[in-house]
C-alpha positions as CSV (number, residue, x, y, z in Angstrom):
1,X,-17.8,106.3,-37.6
2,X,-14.2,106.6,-38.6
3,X,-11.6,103.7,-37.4
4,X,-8.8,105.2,-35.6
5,X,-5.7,102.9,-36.6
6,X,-3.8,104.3,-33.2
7,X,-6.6,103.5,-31.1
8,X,-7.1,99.8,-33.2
9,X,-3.3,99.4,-32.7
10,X,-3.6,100.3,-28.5
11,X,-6.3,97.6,-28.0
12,X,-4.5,94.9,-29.7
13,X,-1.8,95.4,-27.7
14,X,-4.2,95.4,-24.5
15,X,-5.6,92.2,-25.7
16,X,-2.3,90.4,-26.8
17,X,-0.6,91.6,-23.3
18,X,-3.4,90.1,-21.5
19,X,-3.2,87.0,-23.8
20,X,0.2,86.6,-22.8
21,X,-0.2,87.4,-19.0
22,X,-2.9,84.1,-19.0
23,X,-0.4,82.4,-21.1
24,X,2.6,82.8,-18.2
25,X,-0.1,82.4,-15.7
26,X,-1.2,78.9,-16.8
27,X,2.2,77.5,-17.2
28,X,3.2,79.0,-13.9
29,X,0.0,76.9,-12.7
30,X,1.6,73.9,-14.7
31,X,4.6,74.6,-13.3
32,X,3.9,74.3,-9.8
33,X,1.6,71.0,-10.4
34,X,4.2,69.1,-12.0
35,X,6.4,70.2,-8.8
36,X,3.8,69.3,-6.9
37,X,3.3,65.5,-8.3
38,X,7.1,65.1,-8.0
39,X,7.2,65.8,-5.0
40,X,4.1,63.6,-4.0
41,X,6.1,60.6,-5.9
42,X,9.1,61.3,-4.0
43,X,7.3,60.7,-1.0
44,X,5.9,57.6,-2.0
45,X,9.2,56.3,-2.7
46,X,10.2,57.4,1.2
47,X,7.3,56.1,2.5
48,X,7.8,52.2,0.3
49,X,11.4,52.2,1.8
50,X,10.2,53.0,5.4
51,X,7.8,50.1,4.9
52,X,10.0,47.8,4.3
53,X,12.3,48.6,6.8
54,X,9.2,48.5,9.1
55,X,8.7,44.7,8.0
56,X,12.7,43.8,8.4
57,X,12.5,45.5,12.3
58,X,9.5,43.1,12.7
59,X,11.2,40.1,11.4
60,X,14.3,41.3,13.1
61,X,12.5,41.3,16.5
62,X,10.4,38.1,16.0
63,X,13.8,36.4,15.4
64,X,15.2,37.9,19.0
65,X,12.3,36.7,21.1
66,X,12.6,33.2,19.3
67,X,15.9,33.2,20.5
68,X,15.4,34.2,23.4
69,X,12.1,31.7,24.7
70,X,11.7,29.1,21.8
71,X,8.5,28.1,23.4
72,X,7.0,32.3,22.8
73,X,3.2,32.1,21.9
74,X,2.0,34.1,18.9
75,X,-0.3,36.0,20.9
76,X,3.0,37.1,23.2
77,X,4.8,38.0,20.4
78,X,1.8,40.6,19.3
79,X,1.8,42.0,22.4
80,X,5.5,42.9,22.8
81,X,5.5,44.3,19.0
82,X,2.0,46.5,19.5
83,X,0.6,44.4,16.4
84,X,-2.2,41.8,16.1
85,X,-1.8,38.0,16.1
86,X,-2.7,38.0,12.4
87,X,0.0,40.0,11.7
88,X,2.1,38.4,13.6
89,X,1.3,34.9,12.1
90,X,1.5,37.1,8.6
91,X,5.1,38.1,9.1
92,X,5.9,34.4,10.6
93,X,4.1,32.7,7.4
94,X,6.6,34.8,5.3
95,X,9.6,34.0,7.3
96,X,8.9,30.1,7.1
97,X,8.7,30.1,3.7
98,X,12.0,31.6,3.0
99,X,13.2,29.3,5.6
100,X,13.9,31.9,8.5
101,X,12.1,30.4,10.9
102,X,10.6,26.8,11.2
103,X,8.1,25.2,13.9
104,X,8.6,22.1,15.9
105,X,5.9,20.1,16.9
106,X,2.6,20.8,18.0
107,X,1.0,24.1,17.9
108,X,0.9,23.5,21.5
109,X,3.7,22.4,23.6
110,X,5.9,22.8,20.2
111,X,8.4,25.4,20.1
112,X,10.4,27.5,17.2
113,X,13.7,28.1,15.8
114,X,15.1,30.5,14.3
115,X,17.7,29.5,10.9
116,X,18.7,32.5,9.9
């Protein structure tokens, strides 16, 4: 059983090629996961900014019907927008309390007006 160096010197170079190959392969894998999460957090950000804008068309167009029939119910105002009257109230709660809207007399037979 005599060691042949070549041969010795052949397989370490098998093994450290292969070593390297997993190496390349698992930051290649890193790689493409960090791309991955960047991308997912730009997303994120898009989707935050849509939201908002989504919650500025809603105040937007509560403001227009105001203006438009003071004496709208909440449950009219859901209806037009495709949203419940929860959200509806939700959105007007909001808008009230950064004085955009206010509400005059009773819940019924009061009416609303728009600030600004």
């Amino acid at each position: 059983g005599k060691i042949n160096p070549e041969k010795k010197k052949e397989e370490l170079a098998e093994v450290e090629e292969k070593a390297k190959n997993i190496a390349d392969s698992q930051i290649n894998t890193l790689a493409e996961a960090n791309k991955r999460l960047e991308e997912a957090a730009k997303a994120d950000q898009e989707a935050a900014k849509t939201e908002g804008k989504d919650k500025t068309d809603k105040k937007d167009k509560i403001k227009d019907m105001v203006r438009k029939d003071k004496y709208i119910t909440l449950s009219q105002m859901a209806e037009s927008l495709g949203i419940s009257i929860s959200g509806v109230a939700k959105s007007i709660t909001r808008m009230q309390a950064q004085d955009e809207i206010v509400r005059h007399g009773a819940d019924n037979g009061g009416y609303w007006e728009v600030l600004k």
